[in-house]
C-alpha atoms as a printed R data frame, in Angstrom:
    type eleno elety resid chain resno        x       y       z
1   ATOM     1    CA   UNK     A     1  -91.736 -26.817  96.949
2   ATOM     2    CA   UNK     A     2  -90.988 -28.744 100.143
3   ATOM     3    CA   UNK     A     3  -92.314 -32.575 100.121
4   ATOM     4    CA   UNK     A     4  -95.517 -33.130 102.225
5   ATOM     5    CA   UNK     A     5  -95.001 -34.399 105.895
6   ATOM     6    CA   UNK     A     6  -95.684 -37.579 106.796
7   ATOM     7    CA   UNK     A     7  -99.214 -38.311 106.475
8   ATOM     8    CA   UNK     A     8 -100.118 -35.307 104.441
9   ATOM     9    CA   UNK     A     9  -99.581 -36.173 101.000
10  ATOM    10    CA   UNK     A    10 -102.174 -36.059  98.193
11  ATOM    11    CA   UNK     A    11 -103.615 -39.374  98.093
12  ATOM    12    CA   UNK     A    12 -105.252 -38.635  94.510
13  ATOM    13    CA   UNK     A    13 -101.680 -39.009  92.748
14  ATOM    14    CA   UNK     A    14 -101.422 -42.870  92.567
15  ATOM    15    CA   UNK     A    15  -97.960 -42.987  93.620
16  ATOM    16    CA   UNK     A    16  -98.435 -40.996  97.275
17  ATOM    17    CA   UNK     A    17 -101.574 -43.472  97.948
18  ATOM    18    CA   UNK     A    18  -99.725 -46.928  97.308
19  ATOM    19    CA   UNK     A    19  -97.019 -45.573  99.470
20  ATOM    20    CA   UNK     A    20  -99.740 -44.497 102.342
21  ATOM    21    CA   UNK     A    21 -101.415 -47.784 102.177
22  ATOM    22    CA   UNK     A    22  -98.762 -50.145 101.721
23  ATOM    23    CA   UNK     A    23  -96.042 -48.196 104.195
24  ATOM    24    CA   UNK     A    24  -93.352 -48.430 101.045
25  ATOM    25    CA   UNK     A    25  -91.682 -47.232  98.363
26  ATOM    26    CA   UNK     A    26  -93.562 -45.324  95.245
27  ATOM    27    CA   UNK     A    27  -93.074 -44.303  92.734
28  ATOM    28    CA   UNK     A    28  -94.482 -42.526  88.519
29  ATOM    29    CA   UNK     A    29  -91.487 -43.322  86.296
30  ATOM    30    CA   UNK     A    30  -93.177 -41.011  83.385
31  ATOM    31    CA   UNK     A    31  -90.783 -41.904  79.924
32  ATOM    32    CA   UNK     A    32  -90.168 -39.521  77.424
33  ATOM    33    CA   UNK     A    33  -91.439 -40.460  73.838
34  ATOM    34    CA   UNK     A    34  -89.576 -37.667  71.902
35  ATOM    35    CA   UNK     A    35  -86.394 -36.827  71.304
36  ATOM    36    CA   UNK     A    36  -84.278 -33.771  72.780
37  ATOM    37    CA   UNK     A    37  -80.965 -32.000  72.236
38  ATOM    38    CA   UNK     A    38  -79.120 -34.494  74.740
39  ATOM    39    CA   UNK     A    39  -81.086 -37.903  73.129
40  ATOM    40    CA   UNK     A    40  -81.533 -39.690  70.495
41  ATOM    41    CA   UNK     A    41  -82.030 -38.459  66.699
42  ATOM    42    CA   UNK     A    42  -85.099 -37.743  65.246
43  ATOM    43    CA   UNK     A    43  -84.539 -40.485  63.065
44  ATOM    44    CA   UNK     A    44  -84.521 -43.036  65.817
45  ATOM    45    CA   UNK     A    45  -87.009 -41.638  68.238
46  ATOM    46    CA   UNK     A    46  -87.386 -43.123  71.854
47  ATOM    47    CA   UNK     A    47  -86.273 -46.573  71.326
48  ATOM    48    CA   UNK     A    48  -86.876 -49.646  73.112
49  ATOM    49    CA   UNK     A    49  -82.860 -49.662  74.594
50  ATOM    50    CA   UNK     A    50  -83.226 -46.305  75.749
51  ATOM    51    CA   UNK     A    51  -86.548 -47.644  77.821
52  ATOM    52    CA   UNK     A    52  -84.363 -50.163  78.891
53  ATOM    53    CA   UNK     A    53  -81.478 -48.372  80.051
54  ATOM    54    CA   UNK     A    54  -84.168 -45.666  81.758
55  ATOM    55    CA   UNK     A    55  -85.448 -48.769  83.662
56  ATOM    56    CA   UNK     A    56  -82.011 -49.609  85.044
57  ATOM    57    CA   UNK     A    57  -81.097 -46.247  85.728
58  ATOM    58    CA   UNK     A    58  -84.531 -45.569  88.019
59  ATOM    59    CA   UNK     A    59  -84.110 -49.249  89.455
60  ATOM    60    CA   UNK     A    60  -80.542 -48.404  90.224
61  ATOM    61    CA   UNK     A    61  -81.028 -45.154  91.586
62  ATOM    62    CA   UNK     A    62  -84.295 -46.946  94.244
63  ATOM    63    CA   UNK     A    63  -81.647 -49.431  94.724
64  ATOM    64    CA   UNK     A    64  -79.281 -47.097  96.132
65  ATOM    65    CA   UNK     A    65  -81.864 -45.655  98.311
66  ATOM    66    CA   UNK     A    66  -83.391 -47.774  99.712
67  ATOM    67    CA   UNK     A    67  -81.154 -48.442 102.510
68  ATOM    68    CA   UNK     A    68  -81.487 -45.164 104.014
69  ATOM    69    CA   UNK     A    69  -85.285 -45.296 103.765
70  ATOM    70    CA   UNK     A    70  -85.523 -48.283 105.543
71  ATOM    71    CA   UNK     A    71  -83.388 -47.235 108.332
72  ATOM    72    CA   UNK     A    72  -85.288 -43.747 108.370
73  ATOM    73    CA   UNK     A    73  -88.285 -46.066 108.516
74  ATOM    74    CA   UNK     A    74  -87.400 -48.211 111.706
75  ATOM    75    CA   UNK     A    75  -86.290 -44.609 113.615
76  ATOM    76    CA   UNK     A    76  -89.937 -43.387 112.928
77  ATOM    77    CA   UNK     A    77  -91.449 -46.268 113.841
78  ATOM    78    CA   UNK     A    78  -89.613 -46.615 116.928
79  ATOM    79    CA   UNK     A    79  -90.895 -43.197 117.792
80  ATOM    80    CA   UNK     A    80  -94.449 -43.558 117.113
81  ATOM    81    CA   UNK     A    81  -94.441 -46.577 119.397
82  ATOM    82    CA   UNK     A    82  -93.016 -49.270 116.907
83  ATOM    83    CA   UNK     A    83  -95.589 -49.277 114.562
84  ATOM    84    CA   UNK     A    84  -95.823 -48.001 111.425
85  ATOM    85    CA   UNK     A    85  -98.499 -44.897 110.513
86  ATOM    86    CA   UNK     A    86  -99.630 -46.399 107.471
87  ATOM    87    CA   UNK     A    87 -102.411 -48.747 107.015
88  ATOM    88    CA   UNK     A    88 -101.287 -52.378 106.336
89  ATOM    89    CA   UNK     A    89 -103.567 -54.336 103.860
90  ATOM    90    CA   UNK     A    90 -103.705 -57.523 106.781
91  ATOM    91    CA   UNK     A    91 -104.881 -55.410 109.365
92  ATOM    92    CA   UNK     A    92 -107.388 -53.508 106.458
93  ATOM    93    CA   UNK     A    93 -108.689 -57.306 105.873
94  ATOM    94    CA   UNK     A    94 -109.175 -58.417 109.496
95  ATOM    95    CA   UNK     A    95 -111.079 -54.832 110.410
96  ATOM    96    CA   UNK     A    96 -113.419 -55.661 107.191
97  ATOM    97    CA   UNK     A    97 -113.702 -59.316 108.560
98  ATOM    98    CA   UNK     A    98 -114.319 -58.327 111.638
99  ATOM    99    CA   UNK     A    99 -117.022 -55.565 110.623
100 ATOM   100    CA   UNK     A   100 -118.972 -57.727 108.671
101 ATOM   101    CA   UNK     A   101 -119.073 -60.134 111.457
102 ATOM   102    CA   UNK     A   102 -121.222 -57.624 114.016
């Protein structure tokens, strides 16, 4: 299926609301704790070095990213006026302020 547009994402799956509210990157790095044909032996199960190595493999592969997001990032915000859709928690903070002021 096609991602979600801007905006429209399900904000019930953790990863979809930090990115909405924070305006960054998200994401669920779900581990596998069994073995398959291409892993480890039974024997051995999901070891602590093959967590490690999946952590520097999903780090590296953000890493590579994230320079294109970004840049995709300033181009939308330039078009929607130059600021950013999604809710910042400092303007969240001074709105609540602000509220509980009237």
């Amino acid at each position: 299926p096609a991602p979600p547009e801007p905006g429209k994402a399900n904000l019930n799956i953790c990863a979809a609301a930090v990115a909405q509210r924070f305006a960054c990157l998200a994401a669920t790095l779900e581990m596998p704790f069994k073995t398959n044909a291409n892993g480890p032996t039974a024997a051995d199960g999901w070891t602590l070095a093959d967590c490690e190595s999946m952590g520097r493999a999903a780090l590296d592969a953000i890493a590579a990213v994230v320079p294109d997001l970004r840049q995709r990032a300033i181009e939308r915000d330039a078009l929607n006026g130059g600021s950013p859709k999604a809710s910042r928690p400092a303007e969240d903070g001074k709105r609540q302020r602000r509220a509980s002021r009237s």
